[in-house]
Rosetta silent file (secondary structure, phi, psi, omega in degrees, C-alpha in Angstrom):
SEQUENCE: XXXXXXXXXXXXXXXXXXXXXXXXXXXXXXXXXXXXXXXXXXXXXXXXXXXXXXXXXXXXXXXXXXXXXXXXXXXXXXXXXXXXXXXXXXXXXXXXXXXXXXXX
SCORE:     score description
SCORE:     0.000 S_00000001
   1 L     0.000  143.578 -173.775  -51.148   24.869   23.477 S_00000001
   2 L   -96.749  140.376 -151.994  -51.695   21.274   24.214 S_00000001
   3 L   -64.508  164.672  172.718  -51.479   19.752   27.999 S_00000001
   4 L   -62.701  116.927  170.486  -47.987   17.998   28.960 S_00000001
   5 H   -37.809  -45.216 -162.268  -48.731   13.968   27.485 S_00000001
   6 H   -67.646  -34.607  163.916  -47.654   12.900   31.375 S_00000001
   7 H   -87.330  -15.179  178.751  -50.503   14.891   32.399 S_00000001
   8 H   -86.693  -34.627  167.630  -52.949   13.992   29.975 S_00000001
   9 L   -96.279   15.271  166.541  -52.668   10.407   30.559 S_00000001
  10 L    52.038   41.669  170.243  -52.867   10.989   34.406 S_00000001
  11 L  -101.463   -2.617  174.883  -48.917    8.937   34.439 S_00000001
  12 H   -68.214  -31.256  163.929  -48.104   12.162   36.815 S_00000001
  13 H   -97.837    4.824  160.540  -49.189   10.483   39.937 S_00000001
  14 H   -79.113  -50.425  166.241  -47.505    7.451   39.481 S_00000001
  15 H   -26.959  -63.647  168.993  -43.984    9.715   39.539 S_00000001
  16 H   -36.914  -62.262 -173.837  -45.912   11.175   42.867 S_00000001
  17 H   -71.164  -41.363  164.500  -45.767    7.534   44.297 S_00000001
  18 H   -48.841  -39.391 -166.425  -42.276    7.062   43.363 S_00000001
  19 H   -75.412  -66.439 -169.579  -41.113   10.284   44.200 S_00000001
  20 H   -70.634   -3.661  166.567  -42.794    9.536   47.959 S_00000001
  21 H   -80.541  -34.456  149.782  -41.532    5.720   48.183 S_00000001
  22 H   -32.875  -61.687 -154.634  -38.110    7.641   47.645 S_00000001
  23 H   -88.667  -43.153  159.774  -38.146   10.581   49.453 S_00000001
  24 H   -37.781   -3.662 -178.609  -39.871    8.072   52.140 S_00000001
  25 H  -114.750  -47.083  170.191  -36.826    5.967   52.310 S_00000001
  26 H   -80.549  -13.594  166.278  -34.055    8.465   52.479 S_00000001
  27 H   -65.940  -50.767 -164.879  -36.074   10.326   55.078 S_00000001
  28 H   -63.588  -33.313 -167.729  -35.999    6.875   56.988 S_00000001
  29 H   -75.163  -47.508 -172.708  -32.385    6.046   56.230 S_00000001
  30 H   -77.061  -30.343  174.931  -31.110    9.210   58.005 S_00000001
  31 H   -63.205  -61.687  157.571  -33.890    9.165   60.739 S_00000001
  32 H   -11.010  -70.254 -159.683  -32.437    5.529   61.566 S_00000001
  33 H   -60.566  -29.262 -171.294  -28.670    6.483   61.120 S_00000001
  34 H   -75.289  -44.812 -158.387  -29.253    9.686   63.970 S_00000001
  35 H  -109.528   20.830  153.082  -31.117    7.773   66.129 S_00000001
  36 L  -122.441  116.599  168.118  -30.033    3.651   66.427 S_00000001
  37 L   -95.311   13.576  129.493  -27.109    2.733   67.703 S_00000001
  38 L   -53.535  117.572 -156.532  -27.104   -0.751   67.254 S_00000001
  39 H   -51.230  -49.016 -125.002  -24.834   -2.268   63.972 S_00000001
  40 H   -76.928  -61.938  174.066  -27.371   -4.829   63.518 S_00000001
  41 H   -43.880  -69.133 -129.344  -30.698   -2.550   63.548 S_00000001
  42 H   -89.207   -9.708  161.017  -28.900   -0.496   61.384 S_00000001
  43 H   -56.242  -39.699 -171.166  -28.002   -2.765   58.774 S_00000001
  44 H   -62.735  -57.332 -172.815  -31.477   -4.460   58.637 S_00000001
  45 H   -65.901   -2.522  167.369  -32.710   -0.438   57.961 S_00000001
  46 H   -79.985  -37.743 -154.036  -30.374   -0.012   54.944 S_00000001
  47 H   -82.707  -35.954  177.718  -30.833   -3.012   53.369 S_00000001
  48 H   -71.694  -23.581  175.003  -35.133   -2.159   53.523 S_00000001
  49 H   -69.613  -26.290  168.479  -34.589    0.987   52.550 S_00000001
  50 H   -36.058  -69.356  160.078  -32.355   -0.165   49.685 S_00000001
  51 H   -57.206  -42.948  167.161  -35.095   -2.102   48.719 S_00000001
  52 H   -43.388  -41.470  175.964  -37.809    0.707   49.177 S_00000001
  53 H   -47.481  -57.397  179.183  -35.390    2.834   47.099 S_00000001
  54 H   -63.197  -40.049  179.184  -35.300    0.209   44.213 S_00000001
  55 H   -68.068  -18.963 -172.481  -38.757   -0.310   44.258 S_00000001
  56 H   -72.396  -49.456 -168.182  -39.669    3.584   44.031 S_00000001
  57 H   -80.519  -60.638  141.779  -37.375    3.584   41.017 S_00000001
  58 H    -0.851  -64.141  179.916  -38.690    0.498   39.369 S_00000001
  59 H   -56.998  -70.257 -171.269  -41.793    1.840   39.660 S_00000001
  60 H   -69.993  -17.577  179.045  -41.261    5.196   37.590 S_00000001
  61 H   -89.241    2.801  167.511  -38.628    3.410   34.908 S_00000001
  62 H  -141.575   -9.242  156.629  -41.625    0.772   34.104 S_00000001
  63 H   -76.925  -26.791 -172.484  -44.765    1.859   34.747 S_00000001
  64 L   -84.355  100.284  163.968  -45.015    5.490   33.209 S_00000001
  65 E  -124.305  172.108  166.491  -45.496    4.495   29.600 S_00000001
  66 L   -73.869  130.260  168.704  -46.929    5.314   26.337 S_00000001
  67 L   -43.344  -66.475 -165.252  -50.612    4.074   25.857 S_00000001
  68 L  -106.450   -3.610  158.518  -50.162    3.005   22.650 S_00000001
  69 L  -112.502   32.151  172.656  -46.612    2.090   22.000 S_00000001
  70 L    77.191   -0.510 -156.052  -45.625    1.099   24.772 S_00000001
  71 L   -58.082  153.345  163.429  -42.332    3.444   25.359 S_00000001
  72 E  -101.384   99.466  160.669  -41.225    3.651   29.167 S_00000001
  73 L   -68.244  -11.196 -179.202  -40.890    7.294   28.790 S_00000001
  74 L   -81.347  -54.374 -169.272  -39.079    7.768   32.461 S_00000001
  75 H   -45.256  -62.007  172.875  -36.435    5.187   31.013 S_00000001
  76 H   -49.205  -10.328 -166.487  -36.369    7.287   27.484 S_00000001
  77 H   -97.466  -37.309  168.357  -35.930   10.748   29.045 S_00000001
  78 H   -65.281  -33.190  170.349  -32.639    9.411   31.129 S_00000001
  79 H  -112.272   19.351  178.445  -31.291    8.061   28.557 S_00000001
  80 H   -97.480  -54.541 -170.682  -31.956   10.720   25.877 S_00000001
  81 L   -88.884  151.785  176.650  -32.431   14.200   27.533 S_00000001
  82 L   -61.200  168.291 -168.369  -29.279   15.738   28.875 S_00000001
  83 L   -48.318  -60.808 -130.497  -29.005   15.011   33.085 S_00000001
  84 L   -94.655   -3.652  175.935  -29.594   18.231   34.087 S_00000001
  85 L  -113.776  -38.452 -161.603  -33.389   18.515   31.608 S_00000001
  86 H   -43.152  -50.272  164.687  -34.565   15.008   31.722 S_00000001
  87 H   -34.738  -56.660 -153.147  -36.984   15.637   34.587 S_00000001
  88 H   -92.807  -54.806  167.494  -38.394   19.216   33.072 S_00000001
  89 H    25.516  -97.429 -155.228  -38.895   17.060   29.868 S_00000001
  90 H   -62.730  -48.312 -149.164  -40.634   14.564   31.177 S_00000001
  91 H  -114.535   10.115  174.086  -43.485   16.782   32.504 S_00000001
  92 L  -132.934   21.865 -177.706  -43.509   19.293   29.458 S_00000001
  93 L   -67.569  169.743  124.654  -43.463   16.534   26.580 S_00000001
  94 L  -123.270   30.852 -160.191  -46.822   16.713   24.579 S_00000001
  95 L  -177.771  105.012  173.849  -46.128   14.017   22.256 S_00000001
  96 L   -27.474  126.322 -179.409  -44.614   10.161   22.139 S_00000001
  97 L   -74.839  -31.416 -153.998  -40.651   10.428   21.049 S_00000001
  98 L   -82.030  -66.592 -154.477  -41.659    6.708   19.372 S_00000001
  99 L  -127.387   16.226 -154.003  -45.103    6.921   17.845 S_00000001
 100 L    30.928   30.231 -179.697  -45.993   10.807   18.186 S_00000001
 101 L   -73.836  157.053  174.739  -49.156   10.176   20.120 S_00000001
 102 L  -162.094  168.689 -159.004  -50.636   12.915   22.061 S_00000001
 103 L  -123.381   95.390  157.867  -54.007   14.088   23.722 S_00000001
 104 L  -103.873    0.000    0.000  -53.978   17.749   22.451 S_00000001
């Protein structure tokens, strides 16, 4: 059987850095919301995490692509695979939905 495509082009730790600029942000948004009581602070910590948030997600909808045709495969799996598979997909694919490449 041939390795998962996500893993074979070593696009699996970019997900890892998304997944932690994410999970890093929503950790931050609730440590903030328990602990500041000031409106002001707490707006300023929404709005970076907003942005941390976007950027995490940015990051995995444009960077994980196919080497050679270019597909943003995070983008293709959301709007292809049903909700509740797109993720398990993603990381068990062995082959480009676009151009079939694969590293078997």
């Amino acid at each position: 059987m041939s390795q998962p495509l996500l893993e074979a082009t070593q696009q699996n730790r970019k997900l890892r850095i998304a997944g932690a600029l994410i999970m890093g942000a929503v950790i931050a948004f609730f440590v903030a919301k328990s602990q500041l009581e000031d409106p002001i602070a707490r707006i300023i910590v929404g709005l970076l995490v907003a942005v941390v948030l976007a950027i995490g997600a940015f990051y995995a909808l444009y960077s994980v692509r196919c080497p050679e045709c270019k597909l943003r495969w995070v983008w293709w799996a959301l709007k292809t695979q049903p909700h509740s598979r797109w993720s398990h997909w993603l990381y068990e694919f062995t082959e480009c939905p676009q151009c079939k490449h694969s590293r078997g």
